[in-house]
C-alpha positions in Angstrom: 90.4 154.2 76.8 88.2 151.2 76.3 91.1 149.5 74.4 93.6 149.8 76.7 91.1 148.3 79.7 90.7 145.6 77.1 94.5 144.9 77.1 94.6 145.5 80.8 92.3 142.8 81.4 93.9 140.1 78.9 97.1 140.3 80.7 95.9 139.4 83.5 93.7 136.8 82.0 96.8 135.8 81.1 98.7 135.3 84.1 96.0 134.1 85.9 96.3 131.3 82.8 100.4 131.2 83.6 99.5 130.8 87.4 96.8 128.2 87.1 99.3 126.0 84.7 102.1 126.1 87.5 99.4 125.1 89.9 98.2 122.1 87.6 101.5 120.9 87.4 102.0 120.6 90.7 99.3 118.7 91.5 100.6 116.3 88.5 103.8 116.3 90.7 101.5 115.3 93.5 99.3 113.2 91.8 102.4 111.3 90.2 104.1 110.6 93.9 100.5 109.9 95.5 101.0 106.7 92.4 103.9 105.6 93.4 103.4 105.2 96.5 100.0 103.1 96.0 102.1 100.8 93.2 104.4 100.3 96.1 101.9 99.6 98.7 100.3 97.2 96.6 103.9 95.6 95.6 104.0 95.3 99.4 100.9 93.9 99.9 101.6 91.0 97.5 105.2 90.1 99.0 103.4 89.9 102.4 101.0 87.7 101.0 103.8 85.4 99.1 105.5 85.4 102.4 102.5 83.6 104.4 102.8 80.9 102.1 105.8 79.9 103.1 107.2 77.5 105.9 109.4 77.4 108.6 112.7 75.8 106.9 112.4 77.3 103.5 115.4 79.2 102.5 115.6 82.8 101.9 117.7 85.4 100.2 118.2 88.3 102.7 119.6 91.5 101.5 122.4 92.5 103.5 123.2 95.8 100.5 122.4 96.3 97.1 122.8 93.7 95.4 124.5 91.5 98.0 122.3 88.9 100.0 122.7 85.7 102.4 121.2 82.9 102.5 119.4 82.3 105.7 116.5 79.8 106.9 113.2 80.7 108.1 112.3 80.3 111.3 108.8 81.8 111.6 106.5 83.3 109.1 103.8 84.2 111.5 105.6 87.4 113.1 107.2 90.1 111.4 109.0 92.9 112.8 107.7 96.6 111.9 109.5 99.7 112.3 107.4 102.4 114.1 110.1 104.9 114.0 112.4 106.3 116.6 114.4 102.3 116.1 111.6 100.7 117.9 109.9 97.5 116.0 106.6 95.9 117.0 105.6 92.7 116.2 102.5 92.1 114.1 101.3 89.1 111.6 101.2 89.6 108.0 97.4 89.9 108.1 98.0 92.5 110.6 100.7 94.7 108.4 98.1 93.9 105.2 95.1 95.8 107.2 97.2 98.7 108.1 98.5 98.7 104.5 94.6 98.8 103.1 94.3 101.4 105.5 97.2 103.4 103.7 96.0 103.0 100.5 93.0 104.0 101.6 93.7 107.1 102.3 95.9 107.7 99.7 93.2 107.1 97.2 91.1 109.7 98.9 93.7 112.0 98.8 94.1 111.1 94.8 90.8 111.4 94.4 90.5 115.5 96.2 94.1 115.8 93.8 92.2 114.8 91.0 88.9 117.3 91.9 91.4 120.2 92.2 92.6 119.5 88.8 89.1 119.1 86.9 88.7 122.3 88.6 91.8 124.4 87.5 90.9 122.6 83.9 87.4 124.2 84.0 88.9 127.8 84.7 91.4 127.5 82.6 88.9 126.4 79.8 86.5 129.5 80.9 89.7 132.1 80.6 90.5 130.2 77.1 87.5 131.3 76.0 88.4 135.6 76.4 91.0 134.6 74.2 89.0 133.1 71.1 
């Protein structure tokens, strides 16, 4: 009898383990999207920045599809037109875009960091059910 509450118990030990790995790999999912998006934010960042540096006059390559572009002059690099959904744009400065940038990776690197919490945590379970199995 004691044998078979033994078994009993493994397999579930076990698919707790099975359900625990699914759950780590989403949050590597997660965790690997969550990157992205900060590299892009921060690609972002440093284009805006480039862009203050130049003048009214310098040339441009605008992207009219992939991998076709015009050649156009600038006019003014001190207001830039942002897309706030529902095909309206607001003007706001490059300084202005780079704050609510920080703010976005802000808060995406508190969500990485909760992501990466839930992990270490799933890690130590998974570690403390390992150890029914040794």
């Amino acid at each position: 009898m004691s044998e078979s509450i033994e078994k009993n118990k493994r397999q579930e030990l076990y698919l707790e383990l099975k359900q625990l790995d699914e759950e780590i790999k989403k949050l590597n999912t997660h965790l690997e999207t969550v990157d992205e998006q900060v590299s892009e934010l921060n690609s972002n960042k440093i284009i805006l920045n480039k862009f203050s540096e130049l003048k009214s006059g310098d040339e441009l390559r605008v992207p009219l599809s992939s991998g076709v572009y015009i050649k156009a002059e600038l006019k003014d690099n001190k207001k830039l037109l942002v897309n706030v959904g529902s095909n309206v744009a607001v003007e706001k400065t490059p300084h202005e875009i780079i704050e609510i940038l920080d703010g976005q990776l802000t808060e995406l690197i508190s969500y990485r960091e909760n992501l990466v919490l839930q992990m270490k945590q799933l890690i130590a379970k998974i570690e403390e059910i390992q150890k029914h199995f040794e």
